[in-house]
C-alpha positions as CSV (number, residue, x, y, z in Angstrom):
1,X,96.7,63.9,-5.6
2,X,95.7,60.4,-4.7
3,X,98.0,56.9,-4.6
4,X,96.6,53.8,-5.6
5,X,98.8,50.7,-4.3
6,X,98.2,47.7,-5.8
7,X,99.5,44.3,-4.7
8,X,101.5,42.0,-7.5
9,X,101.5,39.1,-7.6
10,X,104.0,36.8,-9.1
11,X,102.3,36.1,-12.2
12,X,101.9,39.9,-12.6
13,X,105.4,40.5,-12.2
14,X,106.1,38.0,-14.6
15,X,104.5,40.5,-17.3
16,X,106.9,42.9,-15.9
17,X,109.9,40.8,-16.6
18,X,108.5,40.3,-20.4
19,X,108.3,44.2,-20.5
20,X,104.4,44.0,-21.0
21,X,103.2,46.5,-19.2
22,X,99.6,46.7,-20.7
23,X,98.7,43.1,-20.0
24,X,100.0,44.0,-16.5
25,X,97.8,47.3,-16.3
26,X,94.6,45.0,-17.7
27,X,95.2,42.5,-15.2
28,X,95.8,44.5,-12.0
29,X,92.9,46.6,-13.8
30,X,90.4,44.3,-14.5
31,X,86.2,45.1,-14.7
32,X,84.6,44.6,-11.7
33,X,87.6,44.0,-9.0
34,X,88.4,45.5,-6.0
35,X,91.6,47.5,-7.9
36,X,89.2,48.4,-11.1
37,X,86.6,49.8,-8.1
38,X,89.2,52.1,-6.8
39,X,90.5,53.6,-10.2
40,X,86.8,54.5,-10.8
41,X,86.2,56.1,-7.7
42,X,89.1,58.4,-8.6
43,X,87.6,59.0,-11.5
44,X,84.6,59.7,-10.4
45,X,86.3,62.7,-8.4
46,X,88.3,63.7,-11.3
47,X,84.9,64.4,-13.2
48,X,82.4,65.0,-10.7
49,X,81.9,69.3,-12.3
50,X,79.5,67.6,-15.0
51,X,77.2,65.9,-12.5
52,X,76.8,62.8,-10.5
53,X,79.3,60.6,-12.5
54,X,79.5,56.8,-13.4
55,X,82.1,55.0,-15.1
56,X,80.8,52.5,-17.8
57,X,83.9,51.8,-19.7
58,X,87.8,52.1,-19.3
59,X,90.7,51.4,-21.6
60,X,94.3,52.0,-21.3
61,X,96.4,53.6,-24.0
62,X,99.3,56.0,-24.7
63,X,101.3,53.1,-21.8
64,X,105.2,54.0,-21.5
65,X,107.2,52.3,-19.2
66,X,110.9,52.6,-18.2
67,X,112.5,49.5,-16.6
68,X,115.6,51.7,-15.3
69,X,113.5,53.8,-13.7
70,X,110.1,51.2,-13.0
71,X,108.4,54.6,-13.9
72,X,105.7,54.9,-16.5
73,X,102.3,57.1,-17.3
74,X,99.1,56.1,-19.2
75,X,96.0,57.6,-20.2
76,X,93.0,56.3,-19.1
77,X,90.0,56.4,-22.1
78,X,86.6,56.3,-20.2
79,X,83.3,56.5,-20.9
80,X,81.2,58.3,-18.2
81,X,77.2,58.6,-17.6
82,X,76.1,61.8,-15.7
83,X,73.2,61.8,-13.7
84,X,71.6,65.5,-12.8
85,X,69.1,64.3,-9.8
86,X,67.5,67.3,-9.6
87,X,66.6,67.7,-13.1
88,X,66.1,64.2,-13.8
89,X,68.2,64.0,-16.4
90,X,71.4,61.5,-17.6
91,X,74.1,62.9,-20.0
92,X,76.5,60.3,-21.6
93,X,80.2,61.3,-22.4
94,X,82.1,59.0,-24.2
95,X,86.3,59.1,-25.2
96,X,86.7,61.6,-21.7
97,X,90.6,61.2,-20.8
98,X,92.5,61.1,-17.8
99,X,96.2,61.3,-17.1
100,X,98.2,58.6,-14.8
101,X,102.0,58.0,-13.6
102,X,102.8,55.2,-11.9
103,X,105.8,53.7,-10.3
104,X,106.7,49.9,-9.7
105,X,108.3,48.9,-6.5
106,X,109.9,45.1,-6.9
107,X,111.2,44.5,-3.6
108,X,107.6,45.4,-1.8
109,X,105.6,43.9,-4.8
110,X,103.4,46.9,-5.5
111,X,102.5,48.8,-8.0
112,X,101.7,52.3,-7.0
113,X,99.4,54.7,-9.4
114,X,99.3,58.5,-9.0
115,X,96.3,60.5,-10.2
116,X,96.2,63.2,-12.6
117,X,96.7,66.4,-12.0
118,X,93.6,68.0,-12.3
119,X,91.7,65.5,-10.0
120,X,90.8,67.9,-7.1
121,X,91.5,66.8,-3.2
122,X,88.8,66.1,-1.0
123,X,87.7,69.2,0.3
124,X,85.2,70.0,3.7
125,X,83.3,71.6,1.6
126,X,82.1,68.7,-0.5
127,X,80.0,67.6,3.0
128,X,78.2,70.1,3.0
């Protein structure tokens, strides 16, 4: 299982303090940064059995969030594109999900996301 940390920033834990948690996950999560990059790599692993896969869309729903705890889960709604080199071929897959907890640490600032469950670990035999 893979972390993800993310650094908040202030503004960010402001949307904590309001309890809106999916304008916090849409802003540490937004399209083309560094954080949105990472989450789609994992992806990418999570659903690499149907080909060489690329994310083209994310959206967050299903978001709970306990401020006792600063535990929560979403799931991830993603579009994927599959691309099958050898036969030259591209599959599209839209509405795929994917399963997330996460946990919220205040005095370090960060925001830490744990992959689902059926993502597979890197394995040796992926080099070869």
């Amino acid at each position: 299982m893979e972390t993800l940390a993310i650094k908040l920033n202030q503004a960010q834990l402001e949307l904590l303090n309001q309890d809106n948690i999916a304008n916090l996950l849409n802003e540490v999560l937004q399209p083309a940064t560094a954080n949105y990059q990472k989450l789609a790599y994992e992806l990418q692993r999570e659903f690499k059995w149907g080909g060489s896969p690329d994310i083209t869309q994310m959206s967050f729903d299903r978001i709970k969030y306990d401020t006792t705890t600063q535990k929560g889960s979403f799931r991830i709604i993603l579009d994927i594109s599959f691309t099958f080199g050898c036969e030259d071929v591209r599959t599209d897959k839209p509405d795929q999900t994917s399963e997330w907890t996460f946990t919220i640490h205040l005095t370090e600032k960060i925001m830490k996301l744990y992959s689902s469950p059926f993502a597979e670990s890197r394995s040796t035999v992926d080099e070869f």
